[in-house]
C-alpha positions in Angstrom: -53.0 -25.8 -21.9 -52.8 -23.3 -25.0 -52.4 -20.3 -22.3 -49.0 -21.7 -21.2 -47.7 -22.2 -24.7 -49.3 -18.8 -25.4 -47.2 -17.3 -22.6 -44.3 -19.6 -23.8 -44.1 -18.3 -27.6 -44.7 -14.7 -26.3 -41.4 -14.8 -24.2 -39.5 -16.3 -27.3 -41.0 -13.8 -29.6 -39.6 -10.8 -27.0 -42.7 -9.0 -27.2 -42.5 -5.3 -26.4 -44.7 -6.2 -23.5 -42.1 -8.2 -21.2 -39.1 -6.5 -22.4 -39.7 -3.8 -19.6 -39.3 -6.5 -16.9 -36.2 -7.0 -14.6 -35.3 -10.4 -13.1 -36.2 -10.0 -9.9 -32.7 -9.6 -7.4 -31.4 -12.5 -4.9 -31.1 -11.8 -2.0 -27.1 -11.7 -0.6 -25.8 -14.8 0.7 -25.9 -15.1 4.4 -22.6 -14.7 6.1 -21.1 -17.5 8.2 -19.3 -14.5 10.3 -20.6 -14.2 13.7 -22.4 -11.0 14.2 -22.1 -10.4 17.5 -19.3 -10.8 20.2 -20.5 -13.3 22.3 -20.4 -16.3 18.8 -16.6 -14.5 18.9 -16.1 -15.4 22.4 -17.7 -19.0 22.2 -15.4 -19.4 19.1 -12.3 -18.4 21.0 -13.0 -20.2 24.3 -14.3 -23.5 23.2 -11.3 -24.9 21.6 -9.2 -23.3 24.4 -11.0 -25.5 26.9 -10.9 -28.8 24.5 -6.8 -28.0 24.3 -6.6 -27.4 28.4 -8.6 -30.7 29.1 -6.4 -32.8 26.3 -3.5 -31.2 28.0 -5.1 -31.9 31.4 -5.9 -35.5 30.3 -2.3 -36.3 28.4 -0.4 -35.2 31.9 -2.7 -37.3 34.4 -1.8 -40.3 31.3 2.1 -39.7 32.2 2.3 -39.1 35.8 0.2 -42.5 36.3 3.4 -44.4 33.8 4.7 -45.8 37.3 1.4 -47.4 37.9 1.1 -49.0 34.6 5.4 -49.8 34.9 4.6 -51.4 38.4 1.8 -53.2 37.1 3.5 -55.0 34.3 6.1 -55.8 36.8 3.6 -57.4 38.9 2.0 -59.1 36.1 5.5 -61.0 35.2 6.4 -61.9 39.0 3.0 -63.3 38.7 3.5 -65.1 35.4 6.6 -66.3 37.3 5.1 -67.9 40.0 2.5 -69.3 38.4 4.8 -71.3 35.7 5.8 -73.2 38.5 9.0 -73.2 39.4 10.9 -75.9 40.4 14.3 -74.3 42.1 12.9 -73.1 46.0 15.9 -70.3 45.8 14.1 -68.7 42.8 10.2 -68.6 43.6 11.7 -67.1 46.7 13.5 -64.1 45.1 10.9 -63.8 43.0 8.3 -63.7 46.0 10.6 -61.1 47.3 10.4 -58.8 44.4 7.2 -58.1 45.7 7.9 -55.8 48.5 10.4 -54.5 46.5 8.4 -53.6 43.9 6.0 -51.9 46.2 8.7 -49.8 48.2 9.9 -48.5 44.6 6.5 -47.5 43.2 5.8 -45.5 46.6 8.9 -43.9 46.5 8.0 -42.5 42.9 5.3 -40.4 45.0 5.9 -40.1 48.5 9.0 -37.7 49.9 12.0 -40.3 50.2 12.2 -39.1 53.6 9.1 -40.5 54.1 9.3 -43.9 53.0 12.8 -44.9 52.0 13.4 -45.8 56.1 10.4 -47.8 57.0 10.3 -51.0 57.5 8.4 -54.0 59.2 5.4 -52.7 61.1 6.0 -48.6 60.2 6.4 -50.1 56.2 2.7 -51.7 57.0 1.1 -48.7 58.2 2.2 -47.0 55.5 0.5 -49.7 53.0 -2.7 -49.4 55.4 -2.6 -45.7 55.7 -2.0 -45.1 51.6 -4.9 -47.6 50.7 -5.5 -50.0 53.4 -5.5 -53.3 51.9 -2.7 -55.6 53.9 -4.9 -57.3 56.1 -3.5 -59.2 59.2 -3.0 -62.0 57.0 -1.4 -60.6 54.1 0.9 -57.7 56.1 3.0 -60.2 57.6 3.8 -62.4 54.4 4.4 -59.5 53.1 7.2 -58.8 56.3 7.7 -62.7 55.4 9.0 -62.1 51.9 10.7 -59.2 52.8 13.2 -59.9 55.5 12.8 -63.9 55.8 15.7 -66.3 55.4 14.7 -67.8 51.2 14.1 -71.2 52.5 11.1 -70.2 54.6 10.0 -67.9 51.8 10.0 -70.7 49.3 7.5 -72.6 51.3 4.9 -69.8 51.7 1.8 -72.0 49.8 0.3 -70.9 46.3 -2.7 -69.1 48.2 -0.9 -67.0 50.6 1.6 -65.8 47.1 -1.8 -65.0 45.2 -3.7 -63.5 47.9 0.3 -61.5 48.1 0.0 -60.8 44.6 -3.8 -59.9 44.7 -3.5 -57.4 47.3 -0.2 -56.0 45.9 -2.1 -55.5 42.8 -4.8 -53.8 44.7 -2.8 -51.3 46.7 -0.4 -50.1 43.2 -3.9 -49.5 41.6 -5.6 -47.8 44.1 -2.7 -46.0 46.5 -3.1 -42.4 47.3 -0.6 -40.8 48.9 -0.9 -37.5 50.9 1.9 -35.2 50.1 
């Protein structure tokens, strides 16, 4: 122990012995530049990619606003019908919005041409073609609500207006049209 405070009291006495000692340098900081092209390259590119997928994802997001439009429109017609409504005339027009809904969220991506003119069986193969989920029951209530006079549409039973609905549902999610 007295050898440390020897070496102590002989640094605070600046003896003639340490006063030719230098503090020893530090080394210089390390740089957070890149030093060689390739960190410049990753620096560059990275965040180019991250802004071309955002921009990527952020389009798909808006050209799929029709889907999510048709599918809140769906979602009321079937709030509609399943409140029950009393007046025949009006579950029928609203049973009818169906097909109407569907013709105007194909038109949104098929050529007009295309699609504006078919009807009955041509409109089903469309459906079936597109995604293939009108069935041989549900393709013809679909025709049903459609063309049909409102009085026979009214009468169409809650099963065969939720397997509608359900189906309906199905093909605005799923569709894929070939352009």
């Amino acid at each position: 122990m007295s050898g440390v405070s020897g070496i102590v009291s002989a640094v605070a006495d600046g003896s003639p012995q340490l006063q030719g000692l230098q503090e020893l340098p530090l080394p210089e900081p390390v740089s957070y530049v890149p030093q060689t092209i390739g960190w410049v390259l990753v620096a560059i590119v990275l965040p180019a990619l991250v802004l071309l997928a955002l921009w990527a994802a952020w389009r798909r997001y808006e050209r799929q606003r029709y889907r999510r439009n048709a599918l809140q429109e769906l979602a009321g017609i079937e709030a509609s019908l399943a409140a029950g409504q009393a007046d025949p005339l009006q579950r029928a027009a609203t049973l009818a919005a169906i097909p109407r809904l569907l013709k105007r969220t194909s038109l949104e991506v098929a050529p007009r041409e295309q699609v504006a003119a078919l009807t009955g069986e041509a409109w089903l193969a469309f459906l079936q073609r597109t995604r293939g989920c009108f069935d041989a029951h549900t393709g013809p209530l679909l025709t049903l609500a459609s063309y049909a006079p409102p009085e026979q549409v009214a009468r169409l039973s809650q099963d065969d207006a939720a397997a509608l609905i359900r189906h309906a549902r199905d093909w605005i999610e799923h569709h894929h049209v070939e352009i």
